[in-house]
mmCIF file of the N, C-alpha and C atoms, coordinates in Angstrom:
data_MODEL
# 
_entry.id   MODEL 
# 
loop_
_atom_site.group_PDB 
_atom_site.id 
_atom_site.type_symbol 
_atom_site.label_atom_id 
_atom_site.label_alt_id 
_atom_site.label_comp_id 
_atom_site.label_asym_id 
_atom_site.label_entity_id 
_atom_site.label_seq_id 
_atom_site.pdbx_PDB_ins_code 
_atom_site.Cartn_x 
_atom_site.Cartn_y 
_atom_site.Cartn_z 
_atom_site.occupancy 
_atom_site.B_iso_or_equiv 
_atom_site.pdbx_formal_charge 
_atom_site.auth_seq_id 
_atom_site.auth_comp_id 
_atom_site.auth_asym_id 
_atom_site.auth_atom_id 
_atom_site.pdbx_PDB_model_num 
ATOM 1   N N  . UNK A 1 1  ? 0.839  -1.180 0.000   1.00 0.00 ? 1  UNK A N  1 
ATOM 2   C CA . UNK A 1 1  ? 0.000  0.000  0.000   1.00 0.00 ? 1  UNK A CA 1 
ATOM 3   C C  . UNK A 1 1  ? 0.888  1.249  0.000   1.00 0.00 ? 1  UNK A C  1 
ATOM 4   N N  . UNK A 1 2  ? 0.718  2.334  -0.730  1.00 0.00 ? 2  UNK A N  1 
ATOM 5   C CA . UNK A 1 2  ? 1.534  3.628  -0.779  1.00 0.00 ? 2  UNK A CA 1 
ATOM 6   C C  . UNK A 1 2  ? 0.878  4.161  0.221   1.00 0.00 ? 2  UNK A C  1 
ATOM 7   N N  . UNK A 1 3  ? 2.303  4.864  0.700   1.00 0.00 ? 3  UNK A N  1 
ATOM 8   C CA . UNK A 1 3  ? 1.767  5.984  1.826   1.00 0.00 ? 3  UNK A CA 1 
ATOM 9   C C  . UNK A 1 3  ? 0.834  7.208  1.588   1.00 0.00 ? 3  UNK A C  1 
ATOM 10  N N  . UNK A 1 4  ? -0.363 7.741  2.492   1.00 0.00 ? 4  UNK A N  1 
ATOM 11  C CA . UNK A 1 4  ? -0.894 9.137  2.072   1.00 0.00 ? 4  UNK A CA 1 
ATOM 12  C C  . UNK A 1 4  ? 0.219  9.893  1.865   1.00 0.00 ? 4  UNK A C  1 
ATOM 13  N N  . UNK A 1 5  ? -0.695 10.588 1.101   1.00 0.00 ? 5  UNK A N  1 
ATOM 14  C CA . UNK A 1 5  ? 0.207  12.080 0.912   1.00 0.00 ? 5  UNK A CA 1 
ATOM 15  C C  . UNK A 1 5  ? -0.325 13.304 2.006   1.00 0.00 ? 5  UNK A C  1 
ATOM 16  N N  . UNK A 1 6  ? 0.321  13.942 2.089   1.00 0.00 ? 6  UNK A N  1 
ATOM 17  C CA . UNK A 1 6  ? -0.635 14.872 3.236   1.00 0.00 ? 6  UNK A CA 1 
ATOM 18  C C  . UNK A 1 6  ? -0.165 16.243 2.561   1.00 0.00 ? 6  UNK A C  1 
ATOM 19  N N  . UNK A 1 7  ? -0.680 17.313 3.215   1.00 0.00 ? 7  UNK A N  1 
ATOM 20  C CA . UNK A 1 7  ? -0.216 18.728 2.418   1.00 0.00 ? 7  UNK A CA 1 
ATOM 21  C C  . UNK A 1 7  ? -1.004 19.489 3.818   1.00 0.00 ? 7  UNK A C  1 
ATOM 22  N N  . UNK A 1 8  ? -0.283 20.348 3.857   1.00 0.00 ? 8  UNK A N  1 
ATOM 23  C CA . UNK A 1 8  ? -1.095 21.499 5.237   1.00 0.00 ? 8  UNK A CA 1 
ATOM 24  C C  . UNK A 1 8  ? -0.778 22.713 5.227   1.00 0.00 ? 8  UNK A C  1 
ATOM 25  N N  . UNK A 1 9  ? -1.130 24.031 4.755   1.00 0.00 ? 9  UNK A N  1 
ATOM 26  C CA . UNK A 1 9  ? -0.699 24.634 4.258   1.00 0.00 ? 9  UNK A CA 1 
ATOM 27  C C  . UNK A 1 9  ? 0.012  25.089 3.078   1.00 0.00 ? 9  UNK A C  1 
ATOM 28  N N  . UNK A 1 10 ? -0.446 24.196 1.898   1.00 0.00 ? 10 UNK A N  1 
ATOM 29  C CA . UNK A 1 10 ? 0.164  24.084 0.735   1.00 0.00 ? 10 UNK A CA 1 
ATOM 30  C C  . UNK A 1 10 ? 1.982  23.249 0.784   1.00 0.00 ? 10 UNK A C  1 
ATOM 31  N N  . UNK A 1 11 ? 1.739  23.022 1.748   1.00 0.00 ? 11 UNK A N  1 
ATOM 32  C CA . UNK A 1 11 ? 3.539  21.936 1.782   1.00 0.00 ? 11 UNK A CA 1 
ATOM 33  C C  . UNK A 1 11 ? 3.484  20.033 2.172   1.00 0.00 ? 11 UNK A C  1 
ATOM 34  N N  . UNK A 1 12 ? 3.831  19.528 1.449   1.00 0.00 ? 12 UNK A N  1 
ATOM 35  C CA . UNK A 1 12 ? 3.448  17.981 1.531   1.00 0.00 ? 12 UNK A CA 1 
ATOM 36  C C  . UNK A 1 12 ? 4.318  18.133 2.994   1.00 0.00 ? 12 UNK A C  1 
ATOM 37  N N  . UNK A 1 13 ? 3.698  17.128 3.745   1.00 0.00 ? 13 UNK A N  1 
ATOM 38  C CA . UNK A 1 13 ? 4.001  16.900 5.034   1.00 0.00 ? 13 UNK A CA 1 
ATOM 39  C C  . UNK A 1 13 ? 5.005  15.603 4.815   1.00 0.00 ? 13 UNK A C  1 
ATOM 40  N N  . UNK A 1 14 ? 5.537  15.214 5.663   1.00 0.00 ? 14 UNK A N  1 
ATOM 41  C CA . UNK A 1 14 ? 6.578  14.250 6.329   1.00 0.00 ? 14 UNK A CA 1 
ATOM 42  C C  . UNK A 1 14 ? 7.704  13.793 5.181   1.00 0.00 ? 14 UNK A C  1 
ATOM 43  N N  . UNK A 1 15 ? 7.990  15.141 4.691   1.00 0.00 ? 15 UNK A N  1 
ATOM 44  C CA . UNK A 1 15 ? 9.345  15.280 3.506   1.00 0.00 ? 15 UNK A CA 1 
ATOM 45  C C  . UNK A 1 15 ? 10.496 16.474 4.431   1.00 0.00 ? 15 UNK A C  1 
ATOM 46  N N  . UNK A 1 16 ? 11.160 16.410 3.862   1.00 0.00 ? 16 UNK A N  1 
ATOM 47  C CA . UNK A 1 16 ? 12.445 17.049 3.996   1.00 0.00 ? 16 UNK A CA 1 
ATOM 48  C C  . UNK A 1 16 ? 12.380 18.528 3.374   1.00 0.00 ? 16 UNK A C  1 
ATOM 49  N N  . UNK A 1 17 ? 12.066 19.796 4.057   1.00 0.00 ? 17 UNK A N  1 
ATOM 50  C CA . UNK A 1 17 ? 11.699 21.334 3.049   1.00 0.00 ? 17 UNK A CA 1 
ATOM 51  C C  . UNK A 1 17 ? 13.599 21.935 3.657   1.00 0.00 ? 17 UNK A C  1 
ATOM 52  N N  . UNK A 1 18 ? 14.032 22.245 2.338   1.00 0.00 ? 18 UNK A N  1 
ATOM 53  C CA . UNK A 1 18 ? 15.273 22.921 2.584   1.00 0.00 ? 18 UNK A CA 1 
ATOM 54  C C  . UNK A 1 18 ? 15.145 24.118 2.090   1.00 0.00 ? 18 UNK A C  1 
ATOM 55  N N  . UNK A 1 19 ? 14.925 25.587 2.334   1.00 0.00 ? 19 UNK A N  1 
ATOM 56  C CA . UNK A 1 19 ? 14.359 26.295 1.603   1.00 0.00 ? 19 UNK A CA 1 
ATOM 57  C C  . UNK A 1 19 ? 15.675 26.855 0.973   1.00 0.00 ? 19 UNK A C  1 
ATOM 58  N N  . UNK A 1 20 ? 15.486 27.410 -0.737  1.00 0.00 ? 20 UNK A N  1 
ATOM 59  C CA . UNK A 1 20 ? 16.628 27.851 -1.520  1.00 0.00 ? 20 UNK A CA 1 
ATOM 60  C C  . UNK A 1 20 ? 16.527 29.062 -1.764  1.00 0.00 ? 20 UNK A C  1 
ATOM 61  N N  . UNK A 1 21 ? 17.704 29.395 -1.496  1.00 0.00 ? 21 UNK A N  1 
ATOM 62  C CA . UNK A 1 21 ? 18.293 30.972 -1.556  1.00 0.00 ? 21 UNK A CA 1 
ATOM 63  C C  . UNK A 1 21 ? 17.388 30.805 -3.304  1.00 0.00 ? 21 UNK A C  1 
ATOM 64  N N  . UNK A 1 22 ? 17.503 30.306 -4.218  1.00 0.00 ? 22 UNK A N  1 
ATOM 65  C CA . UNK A 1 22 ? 17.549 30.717 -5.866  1.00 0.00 ? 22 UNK A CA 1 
ATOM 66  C C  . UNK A 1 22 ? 16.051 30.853 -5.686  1.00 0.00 ? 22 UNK A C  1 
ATOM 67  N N  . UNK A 1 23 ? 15.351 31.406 -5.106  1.00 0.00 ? 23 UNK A N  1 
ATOM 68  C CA . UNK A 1 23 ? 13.984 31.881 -5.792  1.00 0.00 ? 23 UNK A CA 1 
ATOM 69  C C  . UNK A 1 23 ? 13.513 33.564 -5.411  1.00 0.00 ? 23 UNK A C  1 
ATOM 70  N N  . UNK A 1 24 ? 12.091 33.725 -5.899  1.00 0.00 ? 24 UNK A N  1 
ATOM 71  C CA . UNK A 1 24 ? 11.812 34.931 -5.387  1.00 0.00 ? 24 UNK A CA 1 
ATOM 72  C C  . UNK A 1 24 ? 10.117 35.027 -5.769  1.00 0.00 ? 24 UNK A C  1 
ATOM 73  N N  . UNK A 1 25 ? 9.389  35.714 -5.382  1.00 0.00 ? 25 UNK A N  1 
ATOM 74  C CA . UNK A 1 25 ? 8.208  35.950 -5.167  1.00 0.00 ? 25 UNK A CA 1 
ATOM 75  C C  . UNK A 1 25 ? 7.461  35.441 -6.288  1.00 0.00 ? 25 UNK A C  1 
ATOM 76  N N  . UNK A 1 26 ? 7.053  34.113 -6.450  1.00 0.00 ? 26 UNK A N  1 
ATOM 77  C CA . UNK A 1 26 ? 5.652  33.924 -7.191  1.00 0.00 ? 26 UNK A CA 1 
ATOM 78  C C  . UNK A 1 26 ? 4.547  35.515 -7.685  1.00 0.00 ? 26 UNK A C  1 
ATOM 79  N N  . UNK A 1 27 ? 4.463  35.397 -9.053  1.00 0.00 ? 27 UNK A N  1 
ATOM 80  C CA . UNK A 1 27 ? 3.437  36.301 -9.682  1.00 0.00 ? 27 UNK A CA 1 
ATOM 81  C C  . UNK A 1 27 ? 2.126  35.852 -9.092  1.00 0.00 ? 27 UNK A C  1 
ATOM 82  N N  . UNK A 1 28 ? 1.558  37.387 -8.342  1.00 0.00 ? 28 UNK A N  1 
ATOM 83  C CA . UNK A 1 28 ? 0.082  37.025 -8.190  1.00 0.00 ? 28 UNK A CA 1 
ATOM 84  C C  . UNK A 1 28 ? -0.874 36.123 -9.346  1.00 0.00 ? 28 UNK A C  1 
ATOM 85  N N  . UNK A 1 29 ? -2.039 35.630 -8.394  1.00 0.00 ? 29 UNK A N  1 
ATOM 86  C CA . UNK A 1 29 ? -2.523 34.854 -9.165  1.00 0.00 ? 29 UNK A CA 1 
ATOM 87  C C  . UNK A 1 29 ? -1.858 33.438 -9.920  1.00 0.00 ? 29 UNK A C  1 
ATOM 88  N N  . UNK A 1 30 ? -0.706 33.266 -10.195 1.00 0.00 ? 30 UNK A N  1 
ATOM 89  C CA . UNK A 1 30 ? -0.240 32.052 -10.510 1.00 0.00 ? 30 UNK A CA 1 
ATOM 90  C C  . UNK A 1 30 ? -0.025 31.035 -9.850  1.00 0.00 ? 30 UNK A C  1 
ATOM 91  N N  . UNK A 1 31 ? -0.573 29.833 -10.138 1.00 0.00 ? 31 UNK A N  1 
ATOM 92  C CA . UNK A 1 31 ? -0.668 29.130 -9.443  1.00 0.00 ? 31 UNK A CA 1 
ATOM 93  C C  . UNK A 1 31 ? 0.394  27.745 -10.025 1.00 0.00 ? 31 UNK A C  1 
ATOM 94  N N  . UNK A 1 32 ? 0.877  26.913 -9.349  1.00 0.00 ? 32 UNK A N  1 
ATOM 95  C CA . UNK A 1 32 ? 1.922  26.530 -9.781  1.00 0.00 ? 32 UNK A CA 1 
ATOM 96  C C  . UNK A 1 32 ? 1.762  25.153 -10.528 1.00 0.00 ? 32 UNK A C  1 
ATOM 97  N N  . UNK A 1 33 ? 2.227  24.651 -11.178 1.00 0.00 ? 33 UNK A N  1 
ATOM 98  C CA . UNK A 1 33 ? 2.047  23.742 -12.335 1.00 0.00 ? 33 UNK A CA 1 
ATOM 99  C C  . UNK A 1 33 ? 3.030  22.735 -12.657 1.00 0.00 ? 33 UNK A C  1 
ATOM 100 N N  . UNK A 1 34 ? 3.856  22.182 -11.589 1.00 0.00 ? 34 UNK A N  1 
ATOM 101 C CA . UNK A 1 34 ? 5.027  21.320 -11.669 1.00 0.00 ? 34 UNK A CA 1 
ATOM 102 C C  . UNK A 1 34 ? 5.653  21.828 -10.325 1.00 0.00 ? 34 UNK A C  1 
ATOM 103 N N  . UNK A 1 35 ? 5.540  20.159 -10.118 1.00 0.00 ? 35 UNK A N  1 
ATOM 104 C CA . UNK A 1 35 ? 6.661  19.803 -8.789  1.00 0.00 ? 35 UNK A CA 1 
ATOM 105 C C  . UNK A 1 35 ? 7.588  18.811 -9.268  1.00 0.00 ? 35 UNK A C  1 
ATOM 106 N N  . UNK A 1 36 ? 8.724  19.287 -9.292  1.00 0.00 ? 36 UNK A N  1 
ATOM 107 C CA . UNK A 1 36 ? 10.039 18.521 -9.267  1.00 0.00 ? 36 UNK A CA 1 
ATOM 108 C C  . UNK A 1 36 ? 10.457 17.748 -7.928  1.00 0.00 ? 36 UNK A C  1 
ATOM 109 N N  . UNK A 1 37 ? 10.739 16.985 -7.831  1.00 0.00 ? 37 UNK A N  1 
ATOM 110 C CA . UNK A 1 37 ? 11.575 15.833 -6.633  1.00 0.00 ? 37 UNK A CA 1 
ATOM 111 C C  . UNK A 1 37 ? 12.687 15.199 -7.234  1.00 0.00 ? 37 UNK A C  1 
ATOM 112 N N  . UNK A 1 38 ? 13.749 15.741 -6.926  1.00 0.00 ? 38 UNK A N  1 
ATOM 113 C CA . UNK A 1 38 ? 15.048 15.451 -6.809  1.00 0.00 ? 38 UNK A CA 1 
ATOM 114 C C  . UNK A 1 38 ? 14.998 14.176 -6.366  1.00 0.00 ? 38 UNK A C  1 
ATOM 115 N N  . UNK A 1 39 ? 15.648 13.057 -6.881  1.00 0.00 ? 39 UNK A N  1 
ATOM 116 C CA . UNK A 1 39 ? 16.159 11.736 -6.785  1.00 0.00 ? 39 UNK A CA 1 
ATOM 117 C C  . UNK A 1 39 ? 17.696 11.536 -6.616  1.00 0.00 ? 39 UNK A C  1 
ATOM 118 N N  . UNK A 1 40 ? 18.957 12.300 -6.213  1.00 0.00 ? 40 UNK A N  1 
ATOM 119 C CA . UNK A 1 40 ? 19.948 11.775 -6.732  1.00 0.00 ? 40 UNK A CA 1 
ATOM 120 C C  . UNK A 1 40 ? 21.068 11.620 -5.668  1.00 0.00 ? 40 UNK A C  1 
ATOM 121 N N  . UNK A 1 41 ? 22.137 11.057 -5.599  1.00 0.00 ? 41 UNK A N  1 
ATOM 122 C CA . UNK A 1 41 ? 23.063 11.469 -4.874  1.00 0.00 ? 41 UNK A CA 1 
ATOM 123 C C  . UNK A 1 41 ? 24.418 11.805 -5.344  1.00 0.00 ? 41 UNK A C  1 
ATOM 124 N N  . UNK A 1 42 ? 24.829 12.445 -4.346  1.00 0.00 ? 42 UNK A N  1 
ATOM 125 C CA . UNK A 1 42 ? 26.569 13.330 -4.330  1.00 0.00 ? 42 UNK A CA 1 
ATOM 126 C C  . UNK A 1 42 ? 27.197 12.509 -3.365  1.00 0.00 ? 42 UNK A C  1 
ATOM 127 N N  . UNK A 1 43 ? 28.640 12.103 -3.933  1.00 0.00 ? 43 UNK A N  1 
ATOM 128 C CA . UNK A 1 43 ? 28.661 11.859 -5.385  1.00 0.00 ? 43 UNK A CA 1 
ATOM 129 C C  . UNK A 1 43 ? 28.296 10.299 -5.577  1.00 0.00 ? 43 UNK A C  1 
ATOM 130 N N  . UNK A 1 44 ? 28.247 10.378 -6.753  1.00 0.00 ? 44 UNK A N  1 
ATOM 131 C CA . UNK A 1 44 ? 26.880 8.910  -7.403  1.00 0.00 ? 44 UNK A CA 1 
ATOM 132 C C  . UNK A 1 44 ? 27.690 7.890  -6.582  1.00 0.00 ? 44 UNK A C  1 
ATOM 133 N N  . UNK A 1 45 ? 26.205 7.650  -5.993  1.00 0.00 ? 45 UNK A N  1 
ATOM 134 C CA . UNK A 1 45 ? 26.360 6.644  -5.396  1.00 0.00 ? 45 UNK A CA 1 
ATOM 135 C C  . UNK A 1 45 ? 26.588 5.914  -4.278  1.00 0.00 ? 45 UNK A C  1 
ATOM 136 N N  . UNK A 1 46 ? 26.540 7.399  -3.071  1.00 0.00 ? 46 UNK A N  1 
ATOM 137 C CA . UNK A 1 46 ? 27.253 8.219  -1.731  1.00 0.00 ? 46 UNK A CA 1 
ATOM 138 C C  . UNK A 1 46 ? 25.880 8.293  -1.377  1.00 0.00 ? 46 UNK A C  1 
ATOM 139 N N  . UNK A 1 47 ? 25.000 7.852  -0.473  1.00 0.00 ? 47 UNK A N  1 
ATOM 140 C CA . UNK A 1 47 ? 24.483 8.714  0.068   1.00 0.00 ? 47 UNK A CA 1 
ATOM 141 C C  . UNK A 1 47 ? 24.187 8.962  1.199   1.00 0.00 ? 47 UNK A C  1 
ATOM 142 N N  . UNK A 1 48 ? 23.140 9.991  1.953   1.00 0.00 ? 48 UNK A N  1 
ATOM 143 C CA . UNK A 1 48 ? 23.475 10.704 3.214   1.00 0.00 ? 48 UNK A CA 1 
ATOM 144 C C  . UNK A 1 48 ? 24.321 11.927 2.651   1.00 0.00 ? 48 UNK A C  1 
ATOM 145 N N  . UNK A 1 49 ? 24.870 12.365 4.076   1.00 0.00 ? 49 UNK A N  1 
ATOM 146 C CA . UNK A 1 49 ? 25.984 13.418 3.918   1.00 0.00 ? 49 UNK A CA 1 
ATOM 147 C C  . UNK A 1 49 ? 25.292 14.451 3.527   1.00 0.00 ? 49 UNK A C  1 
ATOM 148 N N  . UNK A 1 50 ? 25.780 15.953 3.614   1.00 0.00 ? 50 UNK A N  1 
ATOM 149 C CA . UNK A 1 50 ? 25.154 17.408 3.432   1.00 0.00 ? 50 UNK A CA 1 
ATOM 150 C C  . UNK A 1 50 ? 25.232 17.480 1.932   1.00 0.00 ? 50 UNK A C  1 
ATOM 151 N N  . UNK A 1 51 ? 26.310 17.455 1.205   1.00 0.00 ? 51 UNK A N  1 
ATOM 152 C CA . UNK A 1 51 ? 26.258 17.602 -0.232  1.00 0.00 ? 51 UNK A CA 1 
ATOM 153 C C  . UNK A 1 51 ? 25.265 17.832 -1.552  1.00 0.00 ? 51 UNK A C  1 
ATOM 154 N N  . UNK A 1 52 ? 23.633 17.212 -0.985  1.00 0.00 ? 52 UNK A N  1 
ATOM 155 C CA . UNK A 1 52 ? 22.471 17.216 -1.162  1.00 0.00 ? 52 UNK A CA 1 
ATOM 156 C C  . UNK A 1 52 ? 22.468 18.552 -1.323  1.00 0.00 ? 52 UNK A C  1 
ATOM 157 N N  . UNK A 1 53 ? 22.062 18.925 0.194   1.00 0.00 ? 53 UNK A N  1 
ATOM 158 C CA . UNK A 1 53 ? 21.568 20.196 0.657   1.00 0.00 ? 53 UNK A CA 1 
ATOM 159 C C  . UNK A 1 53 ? 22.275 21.378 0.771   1.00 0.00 ? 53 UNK A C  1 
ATOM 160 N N  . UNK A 1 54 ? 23.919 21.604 0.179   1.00 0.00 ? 54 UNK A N  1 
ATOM 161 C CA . UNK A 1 54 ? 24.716 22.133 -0.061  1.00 0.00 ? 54 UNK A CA 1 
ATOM 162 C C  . UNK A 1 54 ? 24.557 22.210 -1.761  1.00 0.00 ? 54 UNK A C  1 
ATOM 163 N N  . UNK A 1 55 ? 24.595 21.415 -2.643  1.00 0.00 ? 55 UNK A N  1 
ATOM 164 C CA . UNK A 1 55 ? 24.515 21.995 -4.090  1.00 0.00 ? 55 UNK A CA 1 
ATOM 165 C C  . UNK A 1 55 ? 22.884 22.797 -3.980  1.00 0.00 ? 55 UNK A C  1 
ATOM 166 N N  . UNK A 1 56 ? 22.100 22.173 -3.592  1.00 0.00 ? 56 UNK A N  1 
ATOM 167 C CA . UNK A 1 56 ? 20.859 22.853 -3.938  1.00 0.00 ? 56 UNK A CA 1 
ATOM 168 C C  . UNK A 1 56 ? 20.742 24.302 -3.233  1.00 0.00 ? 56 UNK A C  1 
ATOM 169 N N  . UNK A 1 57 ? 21.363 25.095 -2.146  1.00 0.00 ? 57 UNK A N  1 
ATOM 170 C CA . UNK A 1 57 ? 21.461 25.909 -1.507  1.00 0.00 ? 57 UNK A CA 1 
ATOM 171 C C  . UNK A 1 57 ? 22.794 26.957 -1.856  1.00 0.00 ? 57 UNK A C  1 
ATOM 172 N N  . UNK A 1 58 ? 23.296 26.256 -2.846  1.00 0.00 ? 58 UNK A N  1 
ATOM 173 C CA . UNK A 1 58 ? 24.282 27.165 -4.022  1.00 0.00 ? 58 UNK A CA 1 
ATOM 174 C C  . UNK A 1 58 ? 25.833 27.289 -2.627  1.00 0.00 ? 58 UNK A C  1 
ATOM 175 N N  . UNK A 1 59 ? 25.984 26.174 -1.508  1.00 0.00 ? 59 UNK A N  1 
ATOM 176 C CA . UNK A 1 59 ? 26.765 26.479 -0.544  1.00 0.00 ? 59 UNK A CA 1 
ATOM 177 C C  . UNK A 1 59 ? 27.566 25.426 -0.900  1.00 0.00 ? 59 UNK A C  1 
ATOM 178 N N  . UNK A 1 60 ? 27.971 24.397 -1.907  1.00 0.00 ? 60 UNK A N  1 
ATOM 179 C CA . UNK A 1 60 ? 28.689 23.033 -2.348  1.00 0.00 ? 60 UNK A CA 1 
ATOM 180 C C  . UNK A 1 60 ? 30.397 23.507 -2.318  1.00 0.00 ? 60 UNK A C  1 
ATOM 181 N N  . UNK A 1 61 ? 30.912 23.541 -1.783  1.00 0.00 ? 61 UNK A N  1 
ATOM 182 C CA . UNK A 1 61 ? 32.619 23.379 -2.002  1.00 0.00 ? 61 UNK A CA 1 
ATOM 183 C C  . UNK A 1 61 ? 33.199 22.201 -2.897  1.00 0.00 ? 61 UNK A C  1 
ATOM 184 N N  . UNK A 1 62 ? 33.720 23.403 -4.186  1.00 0.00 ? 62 UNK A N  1 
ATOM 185 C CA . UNK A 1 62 ? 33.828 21.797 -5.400  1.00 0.00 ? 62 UNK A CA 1 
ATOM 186 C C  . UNK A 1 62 ? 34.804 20.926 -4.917  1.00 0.00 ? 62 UNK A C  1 
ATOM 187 N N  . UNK A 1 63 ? 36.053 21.603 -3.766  1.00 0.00 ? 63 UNK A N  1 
ATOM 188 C CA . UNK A 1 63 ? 36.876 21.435 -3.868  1.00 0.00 ? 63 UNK A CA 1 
ATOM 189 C C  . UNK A 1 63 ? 36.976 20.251 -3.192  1.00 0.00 ? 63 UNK A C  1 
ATOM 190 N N  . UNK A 1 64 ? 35.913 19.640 -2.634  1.00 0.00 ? 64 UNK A N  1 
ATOM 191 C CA . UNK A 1 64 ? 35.589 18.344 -1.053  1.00 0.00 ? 64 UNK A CA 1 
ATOM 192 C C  . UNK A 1 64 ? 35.518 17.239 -1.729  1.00 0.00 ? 64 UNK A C  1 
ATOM 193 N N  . UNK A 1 65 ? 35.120 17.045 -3.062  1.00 0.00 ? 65 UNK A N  1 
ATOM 194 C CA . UNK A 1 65 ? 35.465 15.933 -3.376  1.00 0.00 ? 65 UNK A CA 1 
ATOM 195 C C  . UNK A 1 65 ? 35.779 15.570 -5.286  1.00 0.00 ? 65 UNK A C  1 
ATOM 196 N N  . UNK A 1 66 ? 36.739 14.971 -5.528  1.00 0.00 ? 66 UNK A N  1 
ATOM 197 C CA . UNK A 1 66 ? 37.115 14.882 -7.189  1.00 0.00 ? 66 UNK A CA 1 
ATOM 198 C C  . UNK A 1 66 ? 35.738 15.304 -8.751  1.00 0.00 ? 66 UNK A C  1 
ATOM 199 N N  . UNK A 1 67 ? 34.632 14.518 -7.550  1.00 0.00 ? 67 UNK A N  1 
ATOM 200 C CA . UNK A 1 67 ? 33.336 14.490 -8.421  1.00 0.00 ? 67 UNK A CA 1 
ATOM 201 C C  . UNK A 1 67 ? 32.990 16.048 -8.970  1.00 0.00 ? 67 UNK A C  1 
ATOM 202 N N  . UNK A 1 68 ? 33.140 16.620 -8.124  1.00 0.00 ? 68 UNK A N  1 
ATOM 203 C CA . UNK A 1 68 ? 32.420 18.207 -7.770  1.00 0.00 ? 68 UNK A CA 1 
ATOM 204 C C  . UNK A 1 68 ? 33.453 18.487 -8.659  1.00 0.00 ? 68 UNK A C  1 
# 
């Protein structure tokens, strides 16, 4: 059986919200039309670790590992 989905306040509940510096104010009235979910890991094949939540937050140090 798949798990519910839940949403409360327009945010799916019992996920991981990292909020990203790269956005800025939604145009009134628009309403949004695609949700992306990231699947991947840093580096392939690694996972855990901040690296996730460091490329997506534009804070990744290339220099930490050969991949980068």
């Amino acid at each position: 059986m798949l798990p519910e989905i839940k949403i409360h306040n327009g945010w799916l509940q019992n996920v991981t919200h990292i909020p990203s510096p790269h956005h800025d104010e939604r145009p009134e009235n628009i309403i949004p039309s695609l949700l992306v979910i990231h699947n991947i890991s840093l580096p392939p094949g690694q996972f855990g670790g901040p690296y996730i939540n460091q490329l997506f937050t534009g804070t990744l140090d290339p220099t930490e590992h050969a991949f980068f």
